[in-house]
N, C-alpha and C positions, 0 to 999 in steps of 0.2 A: 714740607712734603707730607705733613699728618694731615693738614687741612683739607676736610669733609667739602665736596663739590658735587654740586646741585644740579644733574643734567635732564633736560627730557630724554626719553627713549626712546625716539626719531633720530635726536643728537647721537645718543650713545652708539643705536646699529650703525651711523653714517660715519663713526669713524673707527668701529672694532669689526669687523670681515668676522672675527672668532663668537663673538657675543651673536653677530647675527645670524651663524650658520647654525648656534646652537640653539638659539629661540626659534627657526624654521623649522629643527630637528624635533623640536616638541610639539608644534602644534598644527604640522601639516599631516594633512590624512594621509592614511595610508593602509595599501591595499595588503589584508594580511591571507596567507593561505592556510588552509584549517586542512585537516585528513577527514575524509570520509567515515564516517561513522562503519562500513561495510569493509574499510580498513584497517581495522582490529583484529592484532593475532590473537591466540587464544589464551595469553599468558596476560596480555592486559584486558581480555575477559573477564579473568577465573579473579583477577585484582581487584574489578569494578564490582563483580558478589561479595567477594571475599569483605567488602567492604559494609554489606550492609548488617545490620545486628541479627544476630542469632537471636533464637527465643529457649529458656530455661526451662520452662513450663509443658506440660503437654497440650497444647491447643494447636490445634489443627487449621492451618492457614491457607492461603491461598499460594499458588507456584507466579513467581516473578514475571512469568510469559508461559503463553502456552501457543505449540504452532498452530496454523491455520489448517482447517479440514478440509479436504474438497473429491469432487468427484472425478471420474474419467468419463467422458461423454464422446460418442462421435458426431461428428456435423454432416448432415446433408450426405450420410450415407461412404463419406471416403476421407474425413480428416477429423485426427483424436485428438481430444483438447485436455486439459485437467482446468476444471473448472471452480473455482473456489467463493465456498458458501456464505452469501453478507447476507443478514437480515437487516443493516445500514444502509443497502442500497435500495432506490428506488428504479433500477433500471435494471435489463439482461445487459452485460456488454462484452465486449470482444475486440481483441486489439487487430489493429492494422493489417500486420504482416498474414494473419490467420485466417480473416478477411480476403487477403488477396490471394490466400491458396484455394480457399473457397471458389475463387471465381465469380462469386453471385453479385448480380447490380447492386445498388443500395438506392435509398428512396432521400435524396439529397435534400428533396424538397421537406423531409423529416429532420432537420436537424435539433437537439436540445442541449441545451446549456448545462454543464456538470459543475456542480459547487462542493470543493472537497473540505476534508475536515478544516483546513487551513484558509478556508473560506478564496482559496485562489479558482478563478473560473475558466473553464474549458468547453470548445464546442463541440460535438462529437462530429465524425465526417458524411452520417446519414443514418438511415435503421435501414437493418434485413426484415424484410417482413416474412415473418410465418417460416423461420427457420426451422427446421427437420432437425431436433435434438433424440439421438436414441442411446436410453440408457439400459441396458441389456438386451432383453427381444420389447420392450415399448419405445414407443416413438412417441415425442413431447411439439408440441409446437410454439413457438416461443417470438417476439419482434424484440431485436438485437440492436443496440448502437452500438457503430466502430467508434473503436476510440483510437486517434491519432498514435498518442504515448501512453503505456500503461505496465505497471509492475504485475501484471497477472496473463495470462491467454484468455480466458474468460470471469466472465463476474455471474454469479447466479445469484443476482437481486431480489426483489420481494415479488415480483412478476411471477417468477419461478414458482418462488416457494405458496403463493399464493393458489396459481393454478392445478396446484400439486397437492395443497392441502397439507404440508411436508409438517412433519412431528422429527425432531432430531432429540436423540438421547445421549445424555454426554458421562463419562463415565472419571472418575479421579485419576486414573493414568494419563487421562490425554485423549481417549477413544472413543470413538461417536457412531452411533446407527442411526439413520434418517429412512424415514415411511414416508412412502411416498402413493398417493392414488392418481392412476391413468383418466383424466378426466373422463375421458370419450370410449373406454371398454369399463372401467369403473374397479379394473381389478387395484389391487392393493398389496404394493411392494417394501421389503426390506432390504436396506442394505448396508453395508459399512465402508464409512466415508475413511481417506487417509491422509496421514499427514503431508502437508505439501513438500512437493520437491523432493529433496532426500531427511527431510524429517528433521533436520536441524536447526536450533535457533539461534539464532544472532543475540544475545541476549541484550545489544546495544542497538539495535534498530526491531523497530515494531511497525508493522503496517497496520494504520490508524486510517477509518473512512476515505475505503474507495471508494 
């Protein structure tokens, strides 16, 4: 009964049921479910900083995340957006649903390929041409792509900041002024942008090129 026996391993699963449910058990794929990174309460937050090394020294660092700035604009004279500041993007853009409060056609025959940080590619559903953006008593004119799916209401790309001539100053709290000049009367505006949403950051999810 001590005697060592020499079997292939076609032999051995065809005749141990146990051997072979446990050789399946390891090297079949399988579909694993993860939590959402936006599913963190704020005690496995505070864990995930708590975790990174403090510094001893007085040097003066940089903050782990800082939120995103953005403005309040209205569209087309009857719907307010918050609109958030990329110098990342090379487009205006505006999601879907905001779009379709708008009411206004879009130029289908417009459409342009988005290539995002993650190099995943999306196509937009058309441009607004010559969208009526008004940011206090001025009025901006601007060509918009809808975007199908998007984490923002609006994007104010380099279109914007371009036509605008836009100078942003940023301050070590978190706090930004952006100048802005009206192309077309020439005046020259100040104003202070605010943190997005209700000001809070996820400190486990970053939004990286829109």
């Amino acid at each position: 009964m001590e005697v060592s026996i020499t079997l292939p391993i076609k032999d051995l699963l065809s005749i141990s049921p146990e051997v072979r449910r446990y050789i399946k058990e390891q090297i079949i794929t399988k579909r694993v479910t993860t939590a959402s990174a936006n599913a963190f309460n704020s005690d496995t937050v505070e864990c995930f900083m708590a975790a990174l090394p403090e510094r001893s020294d007085d040097i003066i660092v940089a903050d782990h995340s800082v939120e995103l700035r953005v403005l309040d604009l209205i569209l087309n004279d009857r719907v307010q957006v918050e609109a958030i500041l990329d110098e990342g993007s090379q487009i205006v853009g505006l999601r879907k649903d905001i779009w379709e409060k708008l009411g206004l056609p879009v130029r289908s025959d417009h459409k342009m390929n988005m290539v995002s940080a993650n190099a995943s590619t999306n196509q937009t559903i058309g441009l607004i041409h010559d969208l009526k953006v008004t940011i206090g008593a001025y009025n901006f004119y601007l060509q918009v792509q809808v975007v199908e799916n998007a984490s923002y209401e609006m994007l104010l790309g380099r279109p914007f900041l371009t036509l605008t001539e836009a100078n942003t100053q940023h301050w070590a709290n978190g706090d930004s002024h952006i100048t802005l000049q009206d192309p077309n009367s020439k005046a020259i505006i100040t104003l202070p942008t605010k943190a997005r949403g209700n000001g809070k950051v996820n400190k486990q999810t970053a939004y990286v090129g829109f």
